[in-house]
N, C-alpha and C positions, 0 to 999 in steps of 0.2 A: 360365404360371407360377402354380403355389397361391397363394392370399391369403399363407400362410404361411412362403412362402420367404424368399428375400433381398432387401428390396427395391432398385430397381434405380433410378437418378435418368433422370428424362425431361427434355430442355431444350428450350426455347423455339428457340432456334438451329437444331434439329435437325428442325425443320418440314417434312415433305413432302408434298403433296398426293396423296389414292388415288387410285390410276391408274384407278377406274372410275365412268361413273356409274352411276348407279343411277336409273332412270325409272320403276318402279312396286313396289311393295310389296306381296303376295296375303299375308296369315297366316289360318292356320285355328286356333283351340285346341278340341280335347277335354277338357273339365275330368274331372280326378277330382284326389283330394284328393295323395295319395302316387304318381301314376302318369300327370302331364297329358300329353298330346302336342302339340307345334306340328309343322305343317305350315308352312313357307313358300315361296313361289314370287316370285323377283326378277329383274326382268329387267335386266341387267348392259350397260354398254356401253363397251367399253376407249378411254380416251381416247387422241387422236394424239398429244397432245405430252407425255407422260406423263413422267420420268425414273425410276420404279419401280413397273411392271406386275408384280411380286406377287400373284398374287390370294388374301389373308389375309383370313379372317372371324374376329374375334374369337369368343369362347365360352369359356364357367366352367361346372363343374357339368355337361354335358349329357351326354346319354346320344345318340349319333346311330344312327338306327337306319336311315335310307338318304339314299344323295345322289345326285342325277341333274343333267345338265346338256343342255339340249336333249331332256329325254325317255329320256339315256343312263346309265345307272349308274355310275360313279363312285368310285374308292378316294381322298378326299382325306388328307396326312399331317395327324396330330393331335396336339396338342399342348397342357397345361394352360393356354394360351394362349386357343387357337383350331387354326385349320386350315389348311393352304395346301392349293393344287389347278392343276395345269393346265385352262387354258380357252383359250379359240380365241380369234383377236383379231379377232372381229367381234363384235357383238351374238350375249346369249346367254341364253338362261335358266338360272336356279339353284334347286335343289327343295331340299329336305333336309327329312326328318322327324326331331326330336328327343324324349326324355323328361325329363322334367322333376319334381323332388318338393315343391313349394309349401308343403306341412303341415310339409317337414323344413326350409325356409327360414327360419332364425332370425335373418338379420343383415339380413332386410327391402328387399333388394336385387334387384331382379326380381319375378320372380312368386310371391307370398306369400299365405298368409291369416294373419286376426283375425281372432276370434272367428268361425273359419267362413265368413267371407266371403273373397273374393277381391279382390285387387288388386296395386298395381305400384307402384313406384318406380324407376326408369330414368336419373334424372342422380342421378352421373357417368355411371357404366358399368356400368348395373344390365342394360342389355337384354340385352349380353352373356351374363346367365345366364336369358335364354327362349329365344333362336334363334343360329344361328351368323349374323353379321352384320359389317357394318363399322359397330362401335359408337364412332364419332367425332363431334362436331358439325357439321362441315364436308359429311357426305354427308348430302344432305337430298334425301326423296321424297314423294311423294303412299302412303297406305297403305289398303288396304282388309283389314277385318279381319270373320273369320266366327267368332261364340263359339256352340257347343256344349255347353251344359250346363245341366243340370233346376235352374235358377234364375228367380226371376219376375222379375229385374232383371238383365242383360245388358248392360254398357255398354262406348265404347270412341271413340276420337277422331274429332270432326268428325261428319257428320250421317247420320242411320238410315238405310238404304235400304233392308230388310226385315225382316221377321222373324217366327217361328210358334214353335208349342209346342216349347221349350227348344232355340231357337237365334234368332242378331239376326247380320246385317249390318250394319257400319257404313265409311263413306269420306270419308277426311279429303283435302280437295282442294288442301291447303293443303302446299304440299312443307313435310317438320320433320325433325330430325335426329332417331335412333332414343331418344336422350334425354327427349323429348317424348313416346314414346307410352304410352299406357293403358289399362289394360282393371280392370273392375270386373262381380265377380257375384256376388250373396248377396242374401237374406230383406232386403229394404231398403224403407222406404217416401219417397214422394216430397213435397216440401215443393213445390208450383210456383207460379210469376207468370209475366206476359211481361214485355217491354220493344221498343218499337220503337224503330229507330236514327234518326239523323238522315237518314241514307239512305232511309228507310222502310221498311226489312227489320224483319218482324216475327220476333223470337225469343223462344223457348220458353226459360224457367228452370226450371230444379230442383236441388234443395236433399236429398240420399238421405242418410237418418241407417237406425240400425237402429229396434226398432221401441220404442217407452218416448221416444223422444229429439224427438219430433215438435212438441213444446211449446217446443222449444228453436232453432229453428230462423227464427222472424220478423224479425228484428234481421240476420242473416245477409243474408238475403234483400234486404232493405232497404238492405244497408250494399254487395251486390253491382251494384244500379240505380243506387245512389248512384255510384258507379265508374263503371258506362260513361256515364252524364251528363257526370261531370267531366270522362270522356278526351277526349269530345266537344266538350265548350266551351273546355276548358283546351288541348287538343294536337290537336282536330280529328279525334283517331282511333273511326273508328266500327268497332262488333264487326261480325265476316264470316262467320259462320256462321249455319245456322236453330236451333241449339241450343249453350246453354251450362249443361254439369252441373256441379254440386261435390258430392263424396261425403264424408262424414266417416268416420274409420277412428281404431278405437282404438290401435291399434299401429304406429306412425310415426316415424320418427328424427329427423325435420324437423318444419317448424312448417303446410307445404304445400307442393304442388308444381305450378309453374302450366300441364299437361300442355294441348297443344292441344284449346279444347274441353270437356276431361272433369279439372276440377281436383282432386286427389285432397288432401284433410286433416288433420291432427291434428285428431281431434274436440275438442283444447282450441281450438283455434284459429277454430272456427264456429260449435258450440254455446251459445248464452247464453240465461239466464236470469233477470228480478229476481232471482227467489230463490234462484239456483246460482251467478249471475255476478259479478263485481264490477264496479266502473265501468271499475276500471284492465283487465281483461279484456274488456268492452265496447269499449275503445278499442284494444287490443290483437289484435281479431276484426277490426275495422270495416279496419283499418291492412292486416291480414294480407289479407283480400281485397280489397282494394285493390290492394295488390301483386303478385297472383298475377291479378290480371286485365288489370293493366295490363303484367304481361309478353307478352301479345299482341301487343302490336304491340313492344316493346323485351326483346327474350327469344325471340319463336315466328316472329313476321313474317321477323326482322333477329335472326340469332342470332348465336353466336359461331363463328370459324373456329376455334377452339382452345381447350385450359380455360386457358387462361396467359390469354386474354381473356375469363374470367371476369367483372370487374368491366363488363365493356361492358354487360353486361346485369345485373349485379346492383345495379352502384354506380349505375347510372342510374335505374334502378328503382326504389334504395330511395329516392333524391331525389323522385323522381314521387308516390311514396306519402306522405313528408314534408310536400311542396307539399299536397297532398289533406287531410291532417288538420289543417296549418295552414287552412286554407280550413274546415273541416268545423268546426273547432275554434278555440284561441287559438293565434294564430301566436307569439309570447312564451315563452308553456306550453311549448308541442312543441320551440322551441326550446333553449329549459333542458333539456325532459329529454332531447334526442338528445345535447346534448354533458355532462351527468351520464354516459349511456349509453357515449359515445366517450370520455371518461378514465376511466372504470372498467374497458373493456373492451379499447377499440383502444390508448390510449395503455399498457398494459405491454404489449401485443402488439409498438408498435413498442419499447419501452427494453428487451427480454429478449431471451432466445435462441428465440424464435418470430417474430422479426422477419422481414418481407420487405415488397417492394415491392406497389404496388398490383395492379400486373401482374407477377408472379414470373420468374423468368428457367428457375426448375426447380422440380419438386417430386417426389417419389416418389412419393406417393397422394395421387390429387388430391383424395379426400375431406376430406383435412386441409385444407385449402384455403377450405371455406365460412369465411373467416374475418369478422372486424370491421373487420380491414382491408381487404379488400376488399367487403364489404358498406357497413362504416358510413364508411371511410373514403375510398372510393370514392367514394361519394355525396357526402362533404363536397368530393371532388376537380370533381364537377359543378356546385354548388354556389359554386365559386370563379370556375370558367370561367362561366357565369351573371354573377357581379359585375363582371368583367372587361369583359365584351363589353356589357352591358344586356341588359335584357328585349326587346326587340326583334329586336337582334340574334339570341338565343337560339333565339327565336320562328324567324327566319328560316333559320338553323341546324339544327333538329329539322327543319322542312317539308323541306329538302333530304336529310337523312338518310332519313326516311321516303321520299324520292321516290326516290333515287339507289340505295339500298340492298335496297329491299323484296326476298324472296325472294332474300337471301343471305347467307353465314357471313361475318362480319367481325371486321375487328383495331381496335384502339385508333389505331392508323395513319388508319384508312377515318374514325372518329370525328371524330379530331383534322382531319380535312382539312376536313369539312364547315363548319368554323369561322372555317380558315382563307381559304376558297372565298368564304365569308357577308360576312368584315369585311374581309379583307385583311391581317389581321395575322400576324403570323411564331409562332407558337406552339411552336416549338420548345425551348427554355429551358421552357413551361411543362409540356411533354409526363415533365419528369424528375418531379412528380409521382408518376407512373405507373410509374417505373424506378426510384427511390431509394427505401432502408427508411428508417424512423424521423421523432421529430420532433421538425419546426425549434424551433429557440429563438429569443426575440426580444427581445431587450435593446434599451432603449428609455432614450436621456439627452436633457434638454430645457432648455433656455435661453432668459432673454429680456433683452433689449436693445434700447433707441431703439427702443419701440413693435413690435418684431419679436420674433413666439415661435418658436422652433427645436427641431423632432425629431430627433433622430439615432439610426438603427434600427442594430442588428447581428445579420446571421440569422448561426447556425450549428446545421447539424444534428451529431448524436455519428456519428460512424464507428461499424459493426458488420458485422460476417462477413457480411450481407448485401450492404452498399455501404460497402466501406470506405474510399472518398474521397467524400463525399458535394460536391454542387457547388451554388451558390447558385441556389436558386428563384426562381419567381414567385410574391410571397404578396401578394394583396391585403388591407389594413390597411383599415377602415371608422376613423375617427378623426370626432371632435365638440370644440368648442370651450365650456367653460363659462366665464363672469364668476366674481367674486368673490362677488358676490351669487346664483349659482346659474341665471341668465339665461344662454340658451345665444347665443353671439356669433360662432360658426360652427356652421352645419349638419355634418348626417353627410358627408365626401369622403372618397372609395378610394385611398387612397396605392397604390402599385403596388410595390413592395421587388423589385429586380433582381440586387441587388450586395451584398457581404459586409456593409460598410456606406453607408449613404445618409443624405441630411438632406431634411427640407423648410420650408419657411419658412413662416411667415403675418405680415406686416407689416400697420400701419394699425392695431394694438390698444391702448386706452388702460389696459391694466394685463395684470400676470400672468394668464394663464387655466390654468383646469383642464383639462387633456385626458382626455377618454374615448376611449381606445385597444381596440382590435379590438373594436368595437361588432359584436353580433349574431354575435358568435366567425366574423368573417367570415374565418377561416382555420384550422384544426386545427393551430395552433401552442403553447408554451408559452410565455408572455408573462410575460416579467422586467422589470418596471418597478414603484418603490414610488409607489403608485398614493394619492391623497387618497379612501382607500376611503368616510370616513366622509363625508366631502365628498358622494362618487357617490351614496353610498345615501341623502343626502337630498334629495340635486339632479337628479339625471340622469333625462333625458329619454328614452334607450335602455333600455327593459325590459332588454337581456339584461344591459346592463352595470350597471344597476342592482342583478339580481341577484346578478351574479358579485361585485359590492362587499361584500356582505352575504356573502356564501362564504368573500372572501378576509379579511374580520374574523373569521369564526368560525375560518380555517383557523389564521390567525397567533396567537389567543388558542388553540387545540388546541394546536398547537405549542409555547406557550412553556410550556403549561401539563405537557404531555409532559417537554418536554426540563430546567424548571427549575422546577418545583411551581407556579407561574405560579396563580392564582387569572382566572376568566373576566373576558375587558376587560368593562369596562365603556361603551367605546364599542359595540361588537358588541352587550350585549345593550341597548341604549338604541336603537342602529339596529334593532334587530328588535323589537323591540316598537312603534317607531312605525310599521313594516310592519304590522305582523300587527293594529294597530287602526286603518288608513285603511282606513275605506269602500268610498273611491274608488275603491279598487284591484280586478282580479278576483280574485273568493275564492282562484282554483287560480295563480294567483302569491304572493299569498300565504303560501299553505302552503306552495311549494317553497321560500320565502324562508325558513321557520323551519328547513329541512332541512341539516344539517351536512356537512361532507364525508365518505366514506365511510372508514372503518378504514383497508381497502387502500389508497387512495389516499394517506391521512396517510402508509401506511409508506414508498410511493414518495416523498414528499416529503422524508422525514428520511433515506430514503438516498441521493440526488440530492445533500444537502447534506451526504453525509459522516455520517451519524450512523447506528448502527445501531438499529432500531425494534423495540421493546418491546411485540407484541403486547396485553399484560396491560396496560403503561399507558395504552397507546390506547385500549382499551377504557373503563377508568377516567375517562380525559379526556372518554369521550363522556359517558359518564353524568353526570359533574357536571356537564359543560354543559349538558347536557338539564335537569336538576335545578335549575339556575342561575337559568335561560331559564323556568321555571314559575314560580318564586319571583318574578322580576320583574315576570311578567305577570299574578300570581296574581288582582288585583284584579279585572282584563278577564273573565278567564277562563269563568266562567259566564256570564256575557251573549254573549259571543262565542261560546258553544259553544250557548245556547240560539236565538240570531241566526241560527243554519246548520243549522237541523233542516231540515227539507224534508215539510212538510206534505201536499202534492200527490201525486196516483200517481205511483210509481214512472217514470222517465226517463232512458234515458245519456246523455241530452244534454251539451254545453257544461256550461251554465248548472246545473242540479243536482249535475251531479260535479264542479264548482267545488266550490259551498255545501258538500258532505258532506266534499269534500277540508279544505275551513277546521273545517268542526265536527269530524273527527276528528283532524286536527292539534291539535287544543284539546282532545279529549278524552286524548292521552297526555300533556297535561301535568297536566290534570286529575286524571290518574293517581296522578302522582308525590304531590299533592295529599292527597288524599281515599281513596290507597289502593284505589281502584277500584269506589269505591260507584258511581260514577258510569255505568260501564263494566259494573258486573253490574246496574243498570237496561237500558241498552241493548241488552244482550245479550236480554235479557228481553223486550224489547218491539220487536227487530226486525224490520221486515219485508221487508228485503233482504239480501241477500249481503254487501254494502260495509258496514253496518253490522254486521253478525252479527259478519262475520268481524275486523272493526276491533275489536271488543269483545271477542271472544275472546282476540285479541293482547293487547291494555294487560290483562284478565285471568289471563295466563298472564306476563306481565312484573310482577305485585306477589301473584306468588304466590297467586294466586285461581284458577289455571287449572283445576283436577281435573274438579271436578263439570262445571264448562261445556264440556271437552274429551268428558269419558263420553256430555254430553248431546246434543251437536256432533253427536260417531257416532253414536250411535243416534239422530238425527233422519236422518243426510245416509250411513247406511252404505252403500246399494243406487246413489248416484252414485259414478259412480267419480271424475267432475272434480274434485267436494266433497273426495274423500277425498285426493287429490293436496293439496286446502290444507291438507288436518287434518294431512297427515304433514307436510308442508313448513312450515308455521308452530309446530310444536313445537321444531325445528328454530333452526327462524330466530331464537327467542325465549328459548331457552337461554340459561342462564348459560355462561362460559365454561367452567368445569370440570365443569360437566354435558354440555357439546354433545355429545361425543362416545356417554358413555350415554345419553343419549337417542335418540339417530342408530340405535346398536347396539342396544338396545329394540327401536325400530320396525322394522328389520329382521328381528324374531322376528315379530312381527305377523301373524295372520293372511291380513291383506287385502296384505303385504305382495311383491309379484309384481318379482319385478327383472328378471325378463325385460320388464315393462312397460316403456318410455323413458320417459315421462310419470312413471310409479310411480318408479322409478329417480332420476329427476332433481331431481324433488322431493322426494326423503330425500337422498342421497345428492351433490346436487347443491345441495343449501340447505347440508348441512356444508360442503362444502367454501368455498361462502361467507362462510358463518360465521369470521371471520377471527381470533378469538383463538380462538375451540374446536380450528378446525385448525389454529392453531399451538400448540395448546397444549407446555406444557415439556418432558413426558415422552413427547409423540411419538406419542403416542395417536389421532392425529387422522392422521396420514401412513401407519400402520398400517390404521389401519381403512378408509381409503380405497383404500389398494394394495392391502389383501388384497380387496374388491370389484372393483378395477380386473381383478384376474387372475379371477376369477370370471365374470366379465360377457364376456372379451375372446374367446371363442370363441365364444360364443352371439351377439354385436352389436359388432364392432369399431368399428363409426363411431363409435356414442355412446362405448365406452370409450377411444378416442383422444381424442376432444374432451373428456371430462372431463382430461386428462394433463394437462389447460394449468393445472390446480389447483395444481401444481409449479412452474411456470415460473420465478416470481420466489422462487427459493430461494436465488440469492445474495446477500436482501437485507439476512440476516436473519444471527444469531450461528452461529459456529462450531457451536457444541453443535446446534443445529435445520439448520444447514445436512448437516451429517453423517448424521444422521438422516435426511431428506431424499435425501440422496445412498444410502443403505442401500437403502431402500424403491425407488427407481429400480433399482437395480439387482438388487435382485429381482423386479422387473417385466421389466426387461431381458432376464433369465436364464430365465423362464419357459418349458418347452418349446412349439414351437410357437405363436409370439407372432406375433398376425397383423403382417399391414405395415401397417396405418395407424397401429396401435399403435407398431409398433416404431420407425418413423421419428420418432414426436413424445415419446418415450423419448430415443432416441437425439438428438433437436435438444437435448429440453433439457438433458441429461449434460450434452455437451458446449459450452454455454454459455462 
């Protein structure tokens, strides 16, 4: 079936295993640019107990130019599909030469180049358009792979075994599903180190950028050692091969992909620099390989039998890499900003019509599917099972998954057992997790009598087209006891929430206490309880809920100030400011602590409670608060902003992108201030990225930006990463009634390449963030969005389906913007020719 057809719903339920194995993998490719050839030769083995001996190779795109089986030639039927073919029900070999056009590959799915180089992307079901195959996660082989082509860099999964002038053998020993594999060849130079494992296995690193990119490349490197260290001491998994490459590729739809072996990159995602990087990028590189290494053993080892178990290896994954930066970094920090991260992103995924469960029951194009929720909220689902059982347990849990599972495709089922096998516990009630869309709510009343304090919880999640009886979870509750006086009088305990509603007691207390509820957001829920915010934020002992206190005063003084002219509390800004001048505290809590809610989120909130959201005066509200929150602090201000310079060479450490996070949290208040004298010093005297670019911002936010943007470019025009912030923070820094020309500008731009994803996303992808620009009144913003969305969607359907989710929450909003809204979709809708990943996440959110 063309990408372009109808698409068709795949279910879960309708799971059958391929009747064949598959025992060894020969490919050969010919590179030319518009004309490759693959050769492959597999040797096939029909299983006995099969119930559908079919023999189907997927295939997109190919040109076959012959098929033999056992040496014999061959008429298989073809199909935009793939092929079917009679075969003998013994052991058999399968040949087929295919053609293939790389240069003409625009949607970056198989075999492609950038910038002239070569390479691959294969999950979901990229392989499909290199060779005719069974392109499923469930059939996994051993692959030996011959490249032919006048390239100085030939690469390709698992370890060399020869090679001479313009060709390399390479054989991956390690059975992977065709998802998994890679090949890379172009003008590339090598960044290397070693690393020996706990094992003693000494392995060969390299680091292949193109050639200018070599300076950018140490921090990577660093931050990949750092990884297999931690997997080692943390999870005891040591790497298994004699070689582990990463290439960086400018033209990527993803952020990486962690291919057995040979991990291919967004060169945003590896490259760093002082003076090109920011810290928040630094920590964002260090995070990304991390998780693309440590899918080796949860991802390559132990894949998935299916994409519906997706999250097996994703949601776990992204936990593993969370675990890591905590460790590497401030466990506090990281946890603030994963769940910033998971209500801006995963919580309207679950309240809209993009909702579905962790593990989906169907989907039409799995590529829709990399979601938040099953990335980020998957991981929080790991994360829960963690507090539930202990660290120990845990511990004990993983070892048997690793033991029981290695070298095979698996379900959420095989997961779930290993847990159940470790403690003995019935896990079933917690496995709906994993089956149910949306999220829980947690109403919270509390009483005290005769020395006894009393909780009484009530979950309910909303019914939605996904799961429209939704049935009570398991949600573990982290709960603290505070005194009157701020002395904590019970520790942190894990309430366990089974039933619609529960209580719990705690007797023996000589007065009312304060309860700190879902400490460490030990559950992705929404927590309804009027909480003693101001109390928290000067007492509490739990970072996150210390934070969250200060969020939930800024959100309520937003609100009242939105919905009834409301002037900023003065509780809120008296709690933030005695944040933002303790010492004590770490600089980068801190600064998350002065950070408001975001726009979207306030709109989620006022339409949750019945009120329809005013883009324009959310916007408003923020600014005065911001404005408020300076004027308070004004006195501090310069000492605190001179307090967090950073003297010392350059560092991503912790400890410095703390400090620079406090001094430029204080320099946009500074801003509002002094206008931005302060801000065109620094710009001035920068000599890293995080400052440059911080300065540029609060200068292009008090209307000082011109000169320093002209001068930005012409310092930073020949990086292309550079230039992805220059367009995307003009963007982001817009006025509302400007976002949209501005957006529309930069699109005329020169440097302005939309076939880039990177370039793309960062124009094009910052508006759409930009939440009053795109909602502006007269619809400006939904236009100019859909009319790039239909531009883009036959050249890169993935990116253009995943930008669609820019629409989602359109019934939040007024008649007038909802209509408008509904217009623009269905000129999208209508468009001839509209691929299917497009079409499906069109068609999900219509019909909302």
């Amino acid at each position: 079936m063309p990408k372009d057809s109808a698409p068709q719903t795949i279910y879960l339920a309708d799971y059958t295993p391929f009747g064949f194995d598959v025992d060894s993998v020969h490919l050969t490719f010919d590179l030319a640019p518009s004309a490759t050839r693959v050769t492959s030769r597999i040797r096939f083995a029909p299983k006995p107990d099969a119930t559908d001996k079919t023999f189907f190779l997927h295939g997109e795109g190919l040109s076959l130019i012959s098929a033999k089986i056992d040496g014999e030639p061959v008429t298989p039927e073809l199909t935009a599909e793939g092929l079917t073919c009679a075969v003998p029900n013994v052991p058999f070999t399968w040949e087929a030469e295919v053609q293939i056009d790389p240069a003409a590959n625009t949607a970056l799915e198989g075999l492609y180049q950038s910038g002239g180089m070569y390479c691959t992307q294969c999950e979901a079901e990229g392989f499909r358009k290199i060779t005719y195959y069974p392109d499923r996660p469930d059939v996994m082989s051993s692959f030996t792979v011959r490249i032919n082509g006048p390239h100085p860099v030939l690469l390709s999964n698992g370890n060399p075994v020869a090679s001479g002038d313009g060709w390399a053998e390479w054989h991956d020993p390690w059975p992977k599903p065709a998802y998994l594999f890679a090949l890379v060849a172009g003008e590339l130079v090598a960044h290397r180190d070693t690393f020996t494992t706990m094992e003693g296995r000494h392995v060969d690193l390299a680091l292949y950028v193109r050639p200018g990119d070599e300076g950018k490349c140490a921090f990577g490197m660093q931050a990949l050692k750092d990884s297999m260290k931690w997997d080692e001491d943390v999870y005891g998994r040591a790497y298994d091969l004699d070689v582990f490459n990463i290439v960086a590729v400018d033209d990527f739809n993803m952020g990486a992909m962690e291919n057995k072996g040979l991990n291919i990159f967004n060169a945003s995602a590896v490259l760093a620099s002082a003076e090109t990087s920011t810290d928040t990028n630094f920590e964002r590189i260090e995070a990304i390989i991390a998780h693309e290494y440590f899918h080796n053993w949860t991802g390559n080892r132990i894949t998935c039998r299916d994409w519906f178990q997706l999250c097996l290896k994703e949601g776990l994954t992204v936990f593993r890499d969370a675990q890591f930066t905590s460790d590497m970094r401030s466990a506090p920090v990281k946890r603030i900003s994963d769940v910033i991260d998971l209500r801006a992103r995963q919580f309207p995924e679950d309240q809209g019509p993009l909702a579905h469960p962790v593990r989906p029951e169907s989907f039409q194009e799995i590529n829709n599917f990399y979601t938040a929720t099953v990335y980020e909220k998957g991981a929080e689902v790991i994360g829960m099972l963690k507090t539930l059982v202990g660290d120990d347990a845990y511990a004990r849990a993983l070892d048997l998954y690793f033991d029981r599972h290695d070298g095979q495709a698996c379900t959420i089922e095989d997961w779930i057992k290993v847990f159940e096998d470790t403690t003995g516990r019935d896990l079933s009630q917690f496995k709906r997790w994993y089956s149910q869309a949306g999220t829980p709510r947690v109403a919270v009343e509390d009483s005290f009598e005769d020395g006894t304090y009393t909780l009484t919880f009530r979950q309910h999640t909303p019914p939605s087209a996904a799961t429209p009886d939704p049935q009570p979870q398991v949600i573990p509750v982290a709960v603290g006891l505070l005194g009157p006086d701020g002395a904590e009088v019970l520790g942190t305990q894990v309430l366990e929430l089974t039933q619609d509603r529960q209580s719990f007691s705690f007797p023996g207390l000589d007065a009312r206490p304060v309860p700190s509820i879902l400490r460490g957001f030990s559950a992705p829920v929404v927590l309804d309880y009027a909480a003693n915010d101001a109390f928290l934020l000067a007492h509490d002992t739990d970072p996150f809920n210390r934070w969250e206190a200060a969020r939930n005063l800024g959100k309520a003084s937003l609100l009242a100030a939105i919905t009834q002219g409301d002037a900023p509390d003065a509780a809120w800004l008296d709690g933030v400011a005695g944040i933002l001048t303790d010492a004590t505290l770490d600089p980068a809590y801190r600064a998350y602590t002065l950070s408001l809610p975001g726009q979207s989120q306030l709109a989620a909130d006022l339409a949750n409670a019945g009120t329809t959201p005013d883009p324009d005066a959310i916007w408003a509200a923020h600014e005065a608060h911001r404005a408020a929150l300076a004027e308070r602090v004004a006195d501090a201000l310069p000492g605190l902003y001179a307090a967090h310079q950073v003297d010392a060479p350059y560092a991503p450490d912790a400890e410095q992108s703390g400090k620079r996070a406090l001094g430029n949290a204080a320099l946009s208040m500074l801003t509002r201030l002094d206008g931005g004298d302060t801000a065109q010093a620094q710009f001035d005297h920068a000599s890293n990225m995080t400052q440059q670019l911080s300065a540029l911002s609060n200068l292009i936010r008090a209307g000082r930006g011109d000169a320093a943007l002209a001068q930005f470019e012409a310092q930073w025009k020949h990086d292309r990463l550079v230039m992805d912030k220059w367009f995307g923070l003009q963007v982001m820094e817009a006025r509302p009634d400007d976002a949209a020309d501005t957006a529309t500008a930069l699109t005329k731009h020169s440097d302005f390449n939309w076939k880039n994803p990177n370039r793309f996303r960062a124009t094009l992808g910052a508006f759409a963030a930009h939440h009053a620009g795109f909602h502006a009144k007269d619809g400006s913003g939904y236009t100019l969005l859909a009319n790039w969305l239909i531009t883009l969607d036959p050249v890169n359907p993935q990116t253009t389906a995943r930008m669609c989710s820019a629409f989602q929450t359109w019934r939040r909003y007024d008649a007038i913007r909802g209509s408008m809204i509904q217009k623009e979709l269905t000129r999208i809708a209508e468009t001839p020719g509209l691929s299917r990943d497009t079409t499906e996440m069109i068609t999900r959110i219509q019909n909302a």
